[in-house]
Structures are given as structure tokens and as C-alpha cells.
VOBAVO-830472 format. One line per 10 residues: number of its first residue (from 1); for each residue x, y, z of C-alpha. Coordinates in nm, 4 decimals. Layout:
N
NUM> X:Y:Z ~ ...
//
This chain:
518
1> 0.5371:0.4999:2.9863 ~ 0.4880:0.1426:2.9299 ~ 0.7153:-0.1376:3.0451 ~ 0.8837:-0.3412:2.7818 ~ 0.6403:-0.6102:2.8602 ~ 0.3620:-0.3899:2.8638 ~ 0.4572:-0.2788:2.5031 ~ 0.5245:-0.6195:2.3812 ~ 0.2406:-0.7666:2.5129 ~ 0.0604:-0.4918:2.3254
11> 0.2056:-0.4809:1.9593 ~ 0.3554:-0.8762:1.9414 ~ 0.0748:-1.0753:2.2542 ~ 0.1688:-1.1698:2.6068 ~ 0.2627:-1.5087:2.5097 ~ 0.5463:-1.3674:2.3362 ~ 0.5870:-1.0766:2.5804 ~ 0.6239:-1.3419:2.8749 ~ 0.9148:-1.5153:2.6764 ~ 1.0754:-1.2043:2.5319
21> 1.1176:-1.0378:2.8852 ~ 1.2927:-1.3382:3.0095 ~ 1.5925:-1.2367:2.8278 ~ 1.7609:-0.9029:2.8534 ~ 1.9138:-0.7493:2.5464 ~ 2.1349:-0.5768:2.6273 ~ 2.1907:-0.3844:2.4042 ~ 2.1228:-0.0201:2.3574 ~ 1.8768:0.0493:2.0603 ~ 2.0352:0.1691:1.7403
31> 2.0253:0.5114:1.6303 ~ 1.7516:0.6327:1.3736 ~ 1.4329:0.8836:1.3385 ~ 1.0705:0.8916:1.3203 ~ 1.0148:0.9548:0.9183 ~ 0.7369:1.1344:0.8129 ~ 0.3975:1.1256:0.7155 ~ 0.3143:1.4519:0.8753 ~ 0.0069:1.3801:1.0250 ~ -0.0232:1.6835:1.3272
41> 0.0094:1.9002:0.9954 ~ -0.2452:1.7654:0.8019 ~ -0.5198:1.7136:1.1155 ~ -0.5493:2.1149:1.0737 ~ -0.7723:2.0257:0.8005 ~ -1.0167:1.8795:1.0911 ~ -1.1539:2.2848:1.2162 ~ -1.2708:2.4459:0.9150 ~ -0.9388:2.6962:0.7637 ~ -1.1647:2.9646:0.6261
51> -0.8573:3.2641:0.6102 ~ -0.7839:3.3717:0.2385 ~ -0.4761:3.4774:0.0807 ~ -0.4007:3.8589:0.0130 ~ -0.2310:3.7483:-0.3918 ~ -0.3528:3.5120:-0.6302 ~ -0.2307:3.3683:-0.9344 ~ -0.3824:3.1830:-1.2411 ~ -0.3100:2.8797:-1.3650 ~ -0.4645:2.6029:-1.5992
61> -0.5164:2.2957:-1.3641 ~ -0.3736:2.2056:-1.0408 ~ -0.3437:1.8340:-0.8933 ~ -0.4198:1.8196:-0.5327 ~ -0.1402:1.5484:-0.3914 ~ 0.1771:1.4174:-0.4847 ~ 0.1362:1.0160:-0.4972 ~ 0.1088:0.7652:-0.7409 ~ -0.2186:0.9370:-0.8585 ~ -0.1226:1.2334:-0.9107
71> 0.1680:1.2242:-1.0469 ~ 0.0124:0.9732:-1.3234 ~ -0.2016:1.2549:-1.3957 ~ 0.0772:1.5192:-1.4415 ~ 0.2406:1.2341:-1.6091 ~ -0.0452:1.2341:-1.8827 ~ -0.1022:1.5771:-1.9168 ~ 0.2772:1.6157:-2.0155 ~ 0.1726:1.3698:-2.2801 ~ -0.0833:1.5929:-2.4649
81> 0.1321:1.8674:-2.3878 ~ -0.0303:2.0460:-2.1057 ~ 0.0802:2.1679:-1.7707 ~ -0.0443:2.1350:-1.4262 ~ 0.0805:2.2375:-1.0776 ~ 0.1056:1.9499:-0.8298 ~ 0.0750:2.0357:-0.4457 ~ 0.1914:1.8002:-0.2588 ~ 0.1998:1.8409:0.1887 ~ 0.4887:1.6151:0.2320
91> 0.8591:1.7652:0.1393 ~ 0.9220:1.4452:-0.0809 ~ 0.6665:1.2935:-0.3674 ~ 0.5465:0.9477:-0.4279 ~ 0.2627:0.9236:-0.1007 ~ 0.3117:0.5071:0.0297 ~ 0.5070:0.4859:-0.2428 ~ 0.7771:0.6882:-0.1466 ~ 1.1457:0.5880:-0.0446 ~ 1.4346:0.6691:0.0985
101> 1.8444:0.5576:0.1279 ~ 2.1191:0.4937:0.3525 ~ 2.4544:0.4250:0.2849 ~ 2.3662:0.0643:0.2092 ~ 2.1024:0.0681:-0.0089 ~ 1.7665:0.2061:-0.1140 ~ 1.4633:0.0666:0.0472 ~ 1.1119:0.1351:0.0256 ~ 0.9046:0.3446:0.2793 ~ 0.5473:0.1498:0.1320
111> 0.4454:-0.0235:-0.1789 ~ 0.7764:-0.2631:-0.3038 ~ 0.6533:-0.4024:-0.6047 ~ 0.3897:-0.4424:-0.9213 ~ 0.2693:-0.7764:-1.0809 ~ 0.4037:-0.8622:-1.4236 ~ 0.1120:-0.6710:-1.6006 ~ -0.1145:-0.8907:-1.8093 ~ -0.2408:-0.7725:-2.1293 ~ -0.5609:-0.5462:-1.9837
121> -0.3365:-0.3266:-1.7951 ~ -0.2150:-0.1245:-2.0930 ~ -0.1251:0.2104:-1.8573 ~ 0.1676:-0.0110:-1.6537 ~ 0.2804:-0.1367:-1.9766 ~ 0.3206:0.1831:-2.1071 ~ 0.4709:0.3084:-1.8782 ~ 0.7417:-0.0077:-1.7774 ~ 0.7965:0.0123:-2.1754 ~ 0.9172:0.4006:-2.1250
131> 1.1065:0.2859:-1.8353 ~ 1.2719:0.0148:-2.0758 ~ 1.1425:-0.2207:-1.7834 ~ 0.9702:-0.3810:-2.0757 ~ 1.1511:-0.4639:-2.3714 ~ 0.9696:-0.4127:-2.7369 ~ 0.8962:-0.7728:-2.7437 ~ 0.7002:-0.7396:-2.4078 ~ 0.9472:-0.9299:-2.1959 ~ 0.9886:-0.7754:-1.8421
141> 1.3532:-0.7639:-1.7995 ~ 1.4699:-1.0435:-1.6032 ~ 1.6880:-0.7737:-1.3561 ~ 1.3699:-0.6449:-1.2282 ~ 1.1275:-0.9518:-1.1719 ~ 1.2054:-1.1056:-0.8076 ~ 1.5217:-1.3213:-0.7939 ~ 1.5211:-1.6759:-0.6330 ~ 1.4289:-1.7657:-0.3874 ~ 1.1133:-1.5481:-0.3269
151> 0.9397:-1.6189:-0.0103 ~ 1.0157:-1.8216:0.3221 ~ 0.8428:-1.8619:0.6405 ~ 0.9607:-1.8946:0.9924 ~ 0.7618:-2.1528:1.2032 ~ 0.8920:-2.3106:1.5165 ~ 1.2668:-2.2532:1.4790 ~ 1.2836:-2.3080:1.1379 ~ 1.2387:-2.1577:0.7681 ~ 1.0210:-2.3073:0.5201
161> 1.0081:-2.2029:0.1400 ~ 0.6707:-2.0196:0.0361 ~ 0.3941:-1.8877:0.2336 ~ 0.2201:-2.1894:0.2749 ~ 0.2987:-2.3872:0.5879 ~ 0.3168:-2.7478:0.4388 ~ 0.5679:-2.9031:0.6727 ~ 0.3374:-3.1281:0.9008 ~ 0.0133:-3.0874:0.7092 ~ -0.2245:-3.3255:0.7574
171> -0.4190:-3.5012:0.4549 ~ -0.7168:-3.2882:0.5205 ~ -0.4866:-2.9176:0.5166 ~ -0.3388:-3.0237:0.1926 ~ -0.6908:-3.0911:0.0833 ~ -0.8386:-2.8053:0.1571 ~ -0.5595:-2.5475:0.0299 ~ -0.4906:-2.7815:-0.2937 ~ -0.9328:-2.6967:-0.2997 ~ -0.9105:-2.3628:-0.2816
181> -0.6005:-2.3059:-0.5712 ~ -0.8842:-2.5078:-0.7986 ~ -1.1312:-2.2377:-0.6871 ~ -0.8992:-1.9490:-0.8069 ~ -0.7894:-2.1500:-1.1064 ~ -1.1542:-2.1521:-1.1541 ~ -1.1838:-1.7416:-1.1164 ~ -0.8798:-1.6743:-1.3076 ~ -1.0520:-1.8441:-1.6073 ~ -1.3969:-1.7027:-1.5294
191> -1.5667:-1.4736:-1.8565 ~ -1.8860:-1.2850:-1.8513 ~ -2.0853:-1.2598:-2.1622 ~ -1.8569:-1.0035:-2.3170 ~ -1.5633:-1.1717:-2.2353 ~ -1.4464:-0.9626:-1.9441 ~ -1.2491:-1.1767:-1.6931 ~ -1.4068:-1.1616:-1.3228 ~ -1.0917:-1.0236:-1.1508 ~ -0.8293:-0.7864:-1.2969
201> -0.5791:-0.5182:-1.2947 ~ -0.7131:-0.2294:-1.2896 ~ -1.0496:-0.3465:-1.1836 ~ -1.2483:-0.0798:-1.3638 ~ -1.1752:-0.3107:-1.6938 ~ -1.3497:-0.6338:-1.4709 ~ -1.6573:-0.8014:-1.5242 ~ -1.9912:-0.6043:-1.3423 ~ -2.1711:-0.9859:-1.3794 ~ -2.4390:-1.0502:-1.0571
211> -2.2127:-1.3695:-1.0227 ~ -1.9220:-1.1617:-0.9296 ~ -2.0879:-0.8916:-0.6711 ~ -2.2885:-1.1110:-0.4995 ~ -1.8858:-1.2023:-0.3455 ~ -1.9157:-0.8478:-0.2311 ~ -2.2145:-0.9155:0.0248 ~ -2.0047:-1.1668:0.2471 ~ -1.6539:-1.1366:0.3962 ~ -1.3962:-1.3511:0.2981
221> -1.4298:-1.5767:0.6346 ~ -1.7972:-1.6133:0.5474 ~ -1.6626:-1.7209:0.2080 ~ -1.4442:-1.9755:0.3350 ~ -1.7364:-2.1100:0.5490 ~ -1.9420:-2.1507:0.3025 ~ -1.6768:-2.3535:0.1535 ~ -1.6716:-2.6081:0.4473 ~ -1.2746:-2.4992:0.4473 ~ -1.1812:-2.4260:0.8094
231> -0.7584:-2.5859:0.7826 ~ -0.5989:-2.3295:1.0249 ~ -0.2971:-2.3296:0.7291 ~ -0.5395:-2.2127:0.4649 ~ -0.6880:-1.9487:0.7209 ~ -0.3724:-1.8344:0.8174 ~ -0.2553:-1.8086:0.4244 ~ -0.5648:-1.6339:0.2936 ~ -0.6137:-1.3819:0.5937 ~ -0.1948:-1.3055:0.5284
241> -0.3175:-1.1896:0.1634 ~ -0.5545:-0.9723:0.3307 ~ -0.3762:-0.8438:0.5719 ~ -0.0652:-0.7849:0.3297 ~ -0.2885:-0.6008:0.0705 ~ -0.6023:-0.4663:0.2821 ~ -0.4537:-0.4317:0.6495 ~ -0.7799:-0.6449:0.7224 ~ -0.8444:-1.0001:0.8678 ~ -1.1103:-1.2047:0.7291
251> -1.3893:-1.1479:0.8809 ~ -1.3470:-0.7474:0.7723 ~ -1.2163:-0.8358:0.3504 ~ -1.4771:-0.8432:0.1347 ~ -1.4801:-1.1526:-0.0656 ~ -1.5082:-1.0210:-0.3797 ~ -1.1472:-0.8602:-0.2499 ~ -1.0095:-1.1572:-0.1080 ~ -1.0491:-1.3517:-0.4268 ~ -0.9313:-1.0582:-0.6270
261> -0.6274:-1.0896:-0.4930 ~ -0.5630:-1.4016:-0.6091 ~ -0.7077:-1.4291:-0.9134 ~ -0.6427:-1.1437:-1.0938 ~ -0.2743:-1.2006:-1.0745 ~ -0.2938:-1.5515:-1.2474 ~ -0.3166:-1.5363:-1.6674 ~ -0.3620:-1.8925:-1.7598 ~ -0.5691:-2.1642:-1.5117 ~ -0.3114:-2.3925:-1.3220
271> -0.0230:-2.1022:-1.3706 ~ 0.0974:-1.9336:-1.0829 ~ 0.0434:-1.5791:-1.0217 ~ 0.2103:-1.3680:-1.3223 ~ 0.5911:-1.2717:-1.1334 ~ 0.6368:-0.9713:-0.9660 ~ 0.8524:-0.6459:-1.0526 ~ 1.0451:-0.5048:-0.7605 ~ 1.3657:-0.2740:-0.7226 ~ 1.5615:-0.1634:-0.4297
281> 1.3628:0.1366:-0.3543 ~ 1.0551:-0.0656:-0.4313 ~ 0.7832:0.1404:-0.5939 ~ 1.0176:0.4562:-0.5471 ~ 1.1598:0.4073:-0.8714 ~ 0.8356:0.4121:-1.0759 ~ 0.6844:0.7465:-0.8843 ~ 1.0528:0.8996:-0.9680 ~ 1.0034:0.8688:-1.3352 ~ 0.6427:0.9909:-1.3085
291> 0.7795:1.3049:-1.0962 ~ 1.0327:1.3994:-1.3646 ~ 0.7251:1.5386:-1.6210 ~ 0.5490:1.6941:-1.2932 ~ 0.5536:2.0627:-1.2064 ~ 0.6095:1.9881:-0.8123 ~ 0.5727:2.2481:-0.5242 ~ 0.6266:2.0473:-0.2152 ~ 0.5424:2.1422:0.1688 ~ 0.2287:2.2919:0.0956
301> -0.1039:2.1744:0.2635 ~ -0.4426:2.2754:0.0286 ~ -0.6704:2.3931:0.2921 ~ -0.9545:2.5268:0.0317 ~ -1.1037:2.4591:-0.2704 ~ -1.3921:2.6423:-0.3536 ~ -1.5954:2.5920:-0.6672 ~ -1.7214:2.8983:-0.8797 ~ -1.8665:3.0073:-1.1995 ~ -1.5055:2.9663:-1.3509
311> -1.3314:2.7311:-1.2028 ~ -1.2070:2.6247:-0.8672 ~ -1.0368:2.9037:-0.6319 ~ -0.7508:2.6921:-0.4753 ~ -0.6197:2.8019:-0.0973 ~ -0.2835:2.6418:0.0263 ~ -0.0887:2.7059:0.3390 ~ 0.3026:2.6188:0.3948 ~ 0.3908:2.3464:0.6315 ~ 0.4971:2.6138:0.9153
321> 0.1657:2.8007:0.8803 ~ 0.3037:3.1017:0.8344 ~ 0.2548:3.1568:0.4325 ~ -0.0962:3.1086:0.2489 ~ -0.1362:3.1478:-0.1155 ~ -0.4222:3.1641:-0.3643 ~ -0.4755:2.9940:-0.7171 ~ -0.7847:3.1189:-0.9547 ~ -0.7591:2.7355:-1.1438 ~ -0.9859:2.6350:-1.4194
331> -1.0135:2.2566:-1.3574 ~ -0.8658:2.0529:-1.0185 ~ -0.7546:1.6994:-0.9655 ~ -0.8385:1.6023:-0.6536 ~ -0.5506:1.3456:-0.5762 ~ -0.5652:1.2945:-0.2066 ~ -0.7695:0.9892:-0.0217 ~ -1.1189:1.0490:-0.0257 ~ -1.2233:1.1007:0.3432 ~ -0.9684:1.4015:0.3567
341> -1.2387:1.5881:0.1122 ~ -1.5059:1.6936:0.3322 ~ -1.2573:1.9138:0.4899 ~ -1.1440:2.0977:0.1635 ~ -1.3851:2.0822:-0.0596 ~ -1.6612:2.4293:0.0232 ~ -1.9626:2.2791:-0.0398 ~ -1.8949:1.8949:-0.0850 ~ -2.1941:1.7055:0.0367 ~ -2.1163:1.3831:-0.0968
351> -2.0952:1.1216:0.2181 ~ -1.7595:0.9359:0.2728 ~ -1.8412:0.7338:0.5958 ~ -1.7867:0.4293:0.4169 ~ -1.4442:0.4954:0.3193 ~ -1.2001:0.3156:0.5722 ~ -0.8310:0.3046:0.6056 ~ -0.5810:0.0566:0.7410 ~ -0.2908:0.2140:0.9916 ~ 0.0813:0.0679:0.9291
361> 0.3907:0.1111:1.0692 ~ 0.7224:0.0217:0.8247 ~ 1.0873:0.0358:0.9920 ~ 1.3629:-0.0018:0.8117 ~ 1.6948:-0.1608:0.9507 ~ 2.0328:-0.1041:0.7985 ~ 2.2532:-0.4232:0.9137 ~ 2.6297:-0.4885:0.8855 ~ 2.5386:-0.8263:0.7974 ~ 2.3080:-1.0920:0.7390
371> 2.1751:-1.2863:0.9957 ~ 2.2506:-1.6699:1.0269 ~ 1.9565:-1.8578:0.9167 ~ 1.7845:-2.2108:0.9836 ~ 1.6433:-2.4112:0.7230 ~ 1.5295:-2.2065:0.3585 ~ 1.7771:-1.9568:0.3135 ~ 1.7150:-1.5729:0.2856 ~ 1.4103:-1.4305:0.0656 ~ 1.2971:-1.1104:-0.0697
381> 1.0071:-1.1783:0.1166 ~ 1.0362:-1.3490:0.4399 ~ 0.6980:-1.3875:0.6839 ~ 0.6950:-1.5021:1.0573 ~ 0.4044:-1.7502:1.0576 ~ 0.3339:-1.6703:1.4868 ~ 0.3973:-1.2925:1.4178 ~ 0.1377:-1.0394:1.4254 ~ 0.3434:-0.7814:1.1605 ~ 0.4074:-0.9286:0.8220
391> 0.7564:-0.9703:0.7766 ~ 1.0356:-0.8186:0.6191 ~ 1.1772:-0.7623:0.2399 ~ 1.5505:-0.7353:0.1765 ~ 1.6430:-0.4204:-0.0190 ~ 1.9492:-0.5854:-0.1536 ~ 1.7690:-0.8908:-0.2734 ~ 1.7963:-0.7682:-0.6362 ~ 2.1959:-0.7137:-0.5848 ~ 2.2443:-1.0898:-0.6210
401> 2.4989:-1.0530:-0.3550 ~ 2.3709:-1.2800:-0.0654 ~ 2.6154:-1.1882:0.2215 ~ 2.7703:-0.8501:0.3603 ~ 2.5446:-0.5068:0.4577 ~ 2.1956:-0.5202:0.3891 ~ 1.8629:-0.3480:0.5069 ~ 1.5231:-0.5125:0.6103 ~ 1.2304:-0.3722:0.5750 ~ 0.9527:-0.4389:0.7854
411> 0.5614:-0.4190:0.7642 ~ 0.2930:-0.4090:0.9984 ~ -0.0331:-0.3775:0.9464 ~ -0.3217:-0.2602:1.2314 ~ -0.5956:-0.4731:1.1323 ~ -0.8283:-0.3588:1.4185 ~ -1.1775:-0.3936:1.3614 ~ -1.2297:0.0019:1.4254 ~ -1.0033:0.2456:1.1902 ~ -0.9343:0.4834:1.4996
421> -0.8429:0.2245:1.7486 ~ -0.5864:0.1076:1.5280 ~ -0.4646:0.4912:1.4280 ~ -0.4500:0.5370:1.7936 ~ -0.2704:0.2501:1.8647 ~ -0.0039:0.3270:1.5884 ~ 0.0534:0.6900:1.7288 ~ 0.1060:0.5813:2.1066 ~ 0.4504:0.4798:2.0564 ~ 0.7111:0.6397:1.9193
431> 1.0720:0.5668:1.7892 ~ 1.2739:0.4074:2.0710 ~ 0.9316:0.2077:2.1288 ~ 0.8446:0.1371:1.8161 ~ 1.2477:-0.0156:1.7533 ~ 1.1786:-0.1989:2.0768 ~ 0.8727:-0.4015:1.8875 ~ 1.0419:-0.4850:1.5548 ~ 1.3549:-0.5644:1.7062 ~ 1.1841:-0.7807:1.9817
441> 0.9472:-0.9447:1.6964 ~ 1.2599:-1.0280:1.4566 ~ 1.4288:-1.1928:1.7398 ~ 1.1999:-1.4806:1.7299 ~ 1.3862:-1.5944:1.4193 ~ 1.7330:-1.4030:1.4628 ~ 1.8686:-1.3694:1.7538 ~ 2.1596:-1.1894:1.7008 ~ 1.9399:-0.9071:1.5215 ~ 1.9996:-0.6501:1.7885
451> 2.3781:-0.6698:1.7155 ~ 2.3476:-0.6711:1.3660 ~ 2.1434:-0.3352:1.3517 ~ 2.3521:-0.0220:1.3018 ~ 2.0540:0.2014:1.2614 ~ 1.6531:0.1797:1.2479 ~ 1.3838:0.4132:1.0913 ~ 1.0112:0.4281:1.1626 ~ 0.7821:0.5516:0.9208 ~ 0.3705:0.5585:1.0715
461> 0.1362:0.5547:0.8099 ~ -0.1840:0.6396:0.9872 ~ -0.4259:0.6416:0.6843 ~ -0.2115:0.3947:0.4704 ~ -0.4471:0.2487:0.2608 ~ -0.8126:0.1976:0.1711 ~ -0.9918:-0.1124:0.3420 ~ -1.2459:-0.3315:0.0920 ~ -1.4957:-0.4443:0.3909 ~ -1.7898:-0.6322:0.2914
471> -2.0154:-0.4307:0.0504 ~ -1.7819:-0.1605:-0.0019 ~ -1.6913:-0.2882:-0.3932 ~ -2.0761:-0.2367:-0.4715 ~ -2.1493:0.0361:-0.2965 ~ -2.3246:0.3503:-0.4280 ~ -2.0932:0.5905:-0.2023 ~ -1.8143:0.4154:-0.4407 ~ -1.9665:0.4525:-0.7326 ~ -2.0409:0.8537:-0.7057
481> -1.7162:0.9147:-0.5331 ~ -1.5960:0.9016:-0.8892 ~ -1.7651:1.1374:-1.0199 ~ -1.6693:1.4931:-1.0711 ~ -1.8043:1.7949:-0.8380 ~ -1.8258:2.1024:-1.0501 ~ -1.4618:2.1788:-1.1640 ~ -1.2818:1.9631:-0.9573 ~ -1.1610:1.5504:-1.0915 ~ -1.1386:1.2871:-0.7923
491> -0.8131:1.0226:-0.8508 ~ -0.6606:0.8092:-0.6205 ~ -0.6978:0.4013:-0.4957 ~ -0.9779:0.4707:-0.2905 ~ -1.1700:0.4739:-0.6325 ~ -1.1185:0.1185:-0.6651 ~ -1.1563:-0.0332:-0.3323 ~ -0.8060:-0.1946:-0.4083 ~ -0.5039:-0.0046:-0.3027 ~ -0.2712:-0.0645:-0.5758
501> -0.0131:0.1083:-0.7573 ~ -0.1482:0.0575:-1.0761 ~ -0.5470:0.1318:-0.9686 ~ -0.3989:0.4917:-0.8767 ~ -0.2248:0.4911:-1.1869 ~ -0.5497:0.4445:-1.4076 ~ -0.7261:0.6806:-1.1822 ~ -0.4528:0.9582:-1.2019 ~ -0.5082:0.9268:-1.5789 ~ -0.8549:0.8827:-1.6202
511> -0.8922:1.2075:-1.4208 ~ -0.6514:1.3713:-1.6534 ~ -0.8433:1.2785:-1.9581 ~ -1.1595:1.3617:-1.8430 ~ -0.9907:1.6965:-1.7799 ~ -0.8606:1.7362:-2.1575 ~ -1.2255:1.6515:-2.2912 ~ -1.3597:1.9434:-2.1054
//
């Protein structure tokens, strides 16, 4: 067991570690549990799970995972008025989308929000529209897009609006990040020769102009280099994007990534980024309205698909290993991250080496208040600027009631060079030591946080999301991942390079309909 130092100084840096141990909480740690993902089930997959079931049934299609991709298939094919059988391992749908409640309030357990779609993302329109997030007009209702104020960030005792750190800037910072909005003004309003924009949502509707990949060959710090921009503000800024959306420092983002993320959210050159759409439960309410037109059989982990002259034979086990059963399916939607098919696919011989994944851990704290604040007040989004994690999110920002019960949600991202170091890393704590480190790493801005915390859930995502690293985004392993393999349809993020809501939503249905042609 590590001492509290020892487990500070490995999750938050012994700088922080030296100061934090100086001061005893003293108080116990609140009640919670360790949530879900069930990863010991899932690593059965690693040794080959060759047993067959005694019955079989037959049925049309079958989608291979409950998230955002999946159900956006089963979401379509209730559209053209077919069915499908989703499988999902977990007992709940929605994959890093998912969320959860407490007596409080919803919160999210992943994703918390899309982007105001712009007009090439016709899928999230259609579905916000159905929703009646989106009024017939177009108009996002102003209930759902982020309330004032947005974002904050703690530096040195103090909040500061935004995620830029402008308070004592020097000529030469302001420069340099007032440079590099110019730059992105300049992508946003980038157009190849059939009019294609360089960056947008979903990215399979972006330009494929040598201009654009060549960003693909370098990293974003290489980027920056090139630039001549080395302002430790603008550093810090752009490697938070990564890390937020990537779990992935600079050196490790792709620039054609990097840039992505901050030009395909701007419409017009010299806006700001289009707002975004968030809800208590975060993206929990939009995989709860794609559930309701899915066929869902949760707790059940596909441990086989084999590919034949008719279809796809489909083997699943239940979550206590004692039940297996078989499926003679025509077609298959392979809905799951990539790497994970290797190990269920008989015969698959495609290579996914390439594919990487970010670890994260996300607690969320139910409080019986808010805590007293310096400086900007309370944001949905509010960032530590000397804080390895990323922050929190208040689930009740949306409420418009700014005092009283709340929960925080926190995020941090592993953004170790090597993928296993950083899954390894995430699993060597658990609950009480995990609580420990975001309880520890809040104090820095509110010290009375321990008090305030009547209860505190941990949630270790240990594959949480696809990492763009340099070259990825033109890769060939990329580009055949997407095809089919005999019967069986490949949809999630991974696809894309981008881990996005609505990148597994175009996936989920572009699997679909490549389904219904056949």
C-alpha cells in the first residue's frame, strides 16, 4: 500500500504531494463505489473462448456493443423499419457516454456535451430536431446550450474567466495566442477545390486536400515549433484541448487533430467556436433516446463471431460465465473499439497495432453545498491551470440555481506516452485511493471540499477513447479498418481518429445503411 504521499506524489507530482501532506484532513473519506466498466470481464476475450453453445437461434442482424455507435445503428434500422439485436457487456447502455444519478442530480459518467452542429452534420441535427432540442427554425433551444458563465481557471489562489491564462501575460504571450486564433480563423475558412472545408464534424465529410494531411505527419508540438510559438500560456492552452479530447500531450496529437479541434467547431472566421449543448446527465440523455428504438440484451459478453457461407454465427457468454448462447445472424455490426476485434472475430487478419487508447478516471462528488470561491465565480467547466486532471463540470449548472446541493464531476486523463503504462497506472488504485487523489487535487482551490462531500464515485475507463498520434489520420490501417469483413459492418469512433459523439453517430449509421443495401 502506498502512503498518502506516495500516492499523491504519483497521480497530482511531489511538489504538490510535499505541500498536501503538510496538512492533515481529517476527515474520513466519504462513502461511494467503484462504478463499472467491467474490465476483468471483458480481458477473457485475451485466451482464445473457442466453447460453443448447445441452442441457437436466428435472427436478421445483430449489433455487437451498446454505445453511441451502436445504438445509432439500431436507431436507423428502426427508421427503415428493421430490427436488430444489440449485445451490449455492461448492465447499462450508452459506453463513455453513459450516466448515472443521485439524489441531487444526474451527472455524466463520460462525454457531457455536443457542439451546436453546423450545417454538414445533418445526422445530429436530425436527431436534436426529434429530440425537439432543435426547434423547426433550427434554433438550439436556449435551455440546453451552456449557461453563463462557461469556463474559469484556478491559478495561484485565484479564478480567472476562460481557459486562457491572460492575467499577467506578457506582450509576447498575448502575441503569440492572439497568432494562433488568426491561424484557426484561417482553417475554419479554409476550402478545397470542391468546396469541402478542411476540418469538420463528422470528419468523413472533410477535405482529403495534400494541404490538409501533410498536418498529419507532425505532432501538434512540432506544429507549434514550426510556428516559432513557444508562450508557456499557449502551450499549456493547446495541449489542455488535447488532453481534454485525445487524453494526449503534444508531442503524441497529431496536428492535423490538434487543429481539428479547433477549427471545426468555428462556422464563420473571427466567430468563436459554435456553443455547446450539454444536460445534466451530459451525453446520457442523447444515448437514452437512441436506446428507446433498440432491441437491448444487456450483460452479455460476444466471445465469437465466426463468418460463413450465410452469415455470421454469433457466440455470447453471460457476465457470470455460466450461460453461453448461439445466434445463426445474416449480417453483424461490429460496434465495439477496434483493437477488441482480433479476439472475436475467427479469422480477422486485419492489423490493429496502430489503434491506441487513452485511460481516464471520472469521480463524481455529490456536495451539500457549493464551495466558497475566489475571483470568477462558479462554471460549468472549471480547470486547475497547475493540475494534472482536467477539472470538474457542475451537473446542476443547467438548473440556474447557483447555491445549495450540487455534484462535480471530475476528469482525468492518463496521457502517458505508452497506452499500458497509463492502463496500469489507472488500475493500481482503487476507490478509497482514488477519492484520496481528487479530493487532495480539488483542495488546491477549495479547501473546505472534504467537508462538503457527502459521497464520491469512481468510474475507470481503461480503454476510454481512441488516441490521433501523428500519422494515425492517414494511415492505411485506418482506412481498411472501415471496411467490411465478410458479413460483419465495423462502427464506432475509432473509425475517425476523433472520439466524438457525433463521429460514432455517423459511423453507427453508415454501418446500418451499408447493411440495408446488401
Amino acid at each position: 500500500m502506498l502512503s498518502r504521499r506516495e500516492l499523491l506524489a504519483a497521480f497530482l507530482g511531489m511538489p504538490f504531494a510535499a505541500i498536501a501532506c503538510r496538512r492533515d484532513p481529517r476527515i474520513e473519506l466519504p462513502p461511494g463505489e467503484l462504478a463499472g466498466a467491467s474490465d476483468q470481464v471483458g480481458h477473457r476475450l485475451r485466451s482464445p473462448i473457442r466453447e460453443l453453445p448447445r441452442d441457437w437461434i436466428s435472427i436478421d442482424r445483430v449489433i455487437v456493443g451498446a454505445g453511441v455507435a451502436g445504438l445509432a445503428a439500431a436507431w436507423r434500422f428502426a427508421k427503415r423499419d428493421r430490427d436488430a439485436l444489440v449485445l451490449e457487456l455492461e448492465e447499462v447502455a450508452g459506453g463513455t457516454a453513459r450516466s448515472g444519478a443521485t439524489q441531487v442530480s444526474k451527472y455524466p459518467w463520460g462525454a457531457h456535451y455536443v457542439v451546436a452542429p453546423l450545417a454538414d452534420d445533418q445526422l445530429l441535427i436530425e436527431l436534436l430536431r426529434e429530440m425537439s432540442i432543435i426547434d423547426s427554425s433550427g434554433e438550439v433551444g436556449e435551455e440546453y446550450l451552456v449557461r453563463d458563465p462557461q469556463e474559469r481557471l484556478f491559478y495561484r489562489g485565484r479564478w480567472y474567466e476562460g481557459l486562457y491564462l491572460a492575467a499577467g501575460a506578457t506582450n509576447e504571450d498575448l502575441r503569440q495566442f492572439h497568432a494562433f486564433e488568426q491561424e484557426m480563423a484561417r482553417w475554419s475558412a479554409w476550402r478545397d477545390g470542391k468546396g469541402r472545408r478542411a476540418f469538420t464534424i463528422p470528419t468523413a465529410l472533410a477535405s482529403d486536400d495534400a494541404e490538409v494531411l501533410a498536418l498529419d505527419r507532425m505532432s501538434m508540438g512540432e506544429w507549434l515549433d514550426a510556428k516559432g510559438w513557444h508562450s508557456p500560456r499557449l502551450r499549456w492552452y493547446v495541449e489542455y484541448a488535447c488532453r481534454d479530447d485525445y487524453g494526449a500531450l503534444l508531442g503524441d496529437t497529431s496536428a492535423w487533430a490538434g487543429i481539428f479541434y479547433f477549427a471545426s467547431r468555428i462556422e464563420t472566421p473571427g466567430k468563436r467556436s459554435e456553443p455547446m449543448i450539454t444536460f445534466p446527465e451530459g451525453n446520457g440523455r442523447l444515448v437514452a433516446h437512441l436506446a428507446r428504438s433498440a432491441k437491448i440484451e444487456t450483460g452479455w459478453l460476444v466471445t465469437s463471431l465466426i463468418p460463413n457461407e450465410s452469415g455470421v454465427d454469433v457466440v455470447a457468454m453471460s457476465r457470470d460465465g455460466r450461460h453461453l448462447r448461439g445466434i445463426h445472424a445474416k449480417q453483424v455490426i461490429f460496434a465495439a473499439q477496434q483493437f477488441i476485434a482480433p479476439h472475436v472475430i475467427r479469422g480477422f487478419d486485419r492489423d490493429v497495432s496502430d489503434f491506441t487508447y487513452g485511460s481516464w478516471l471520472v469521480a463524481n462528488l455529490t456536495l451539500k453545498d457549493r464551495p466558497r470561491t475566489s475571483g470568477f465565480p462558479l462554471a460549468w467547466d472549471n480547470v486547475l491551470y497547475e493540475s494534472p486532471a482536467l477539472g470538474y463540470v457542475v451537473a446542476t449548472h443547467q438548473s440556474d440555481i447557483d447555491y445549495g446541493p450540487t455534484v462535480f464531476t471530475y476528469y482525468y486523463a492518463f496521457c502517458d506516452r505508452d497506452p499500458r503504462v497509463a492502463r496500469e497506472r489507472l488500475l493500481s488504485a482503487n476507490r478509497e485511493q482514488w477519492a484520496e487523489v481528487v479530493l487532495s487535487d480539488l483542495s488546491r482551490a477549495h479547501g473546505e471540499i472534504r467537508a462538503l462531500t457527502e459521497r464520491l464515485d469512481v468510474m475507470r475507463w481503461g480503454h476510454a477513447m481512441i488516441r490521433p498520434h501523428p500519422g494515425f489520420i492517414t494511415s492505411a490501417a485506418r482506412r481498411e479498418a472501415v471496411k467490411p469483413f465478410r458479413n460483419i459492418y465495423f462502427a464506432n469512433c475509432d473509425l475517425s481518429g476523433i472520439a466524438l459523439f457525433e463521429e460514432s453517430l455517423w459511423h453507427g449509421v453508415r454501418a446500418a445503411d451499408e447493411v440495408l443495401a446488401m
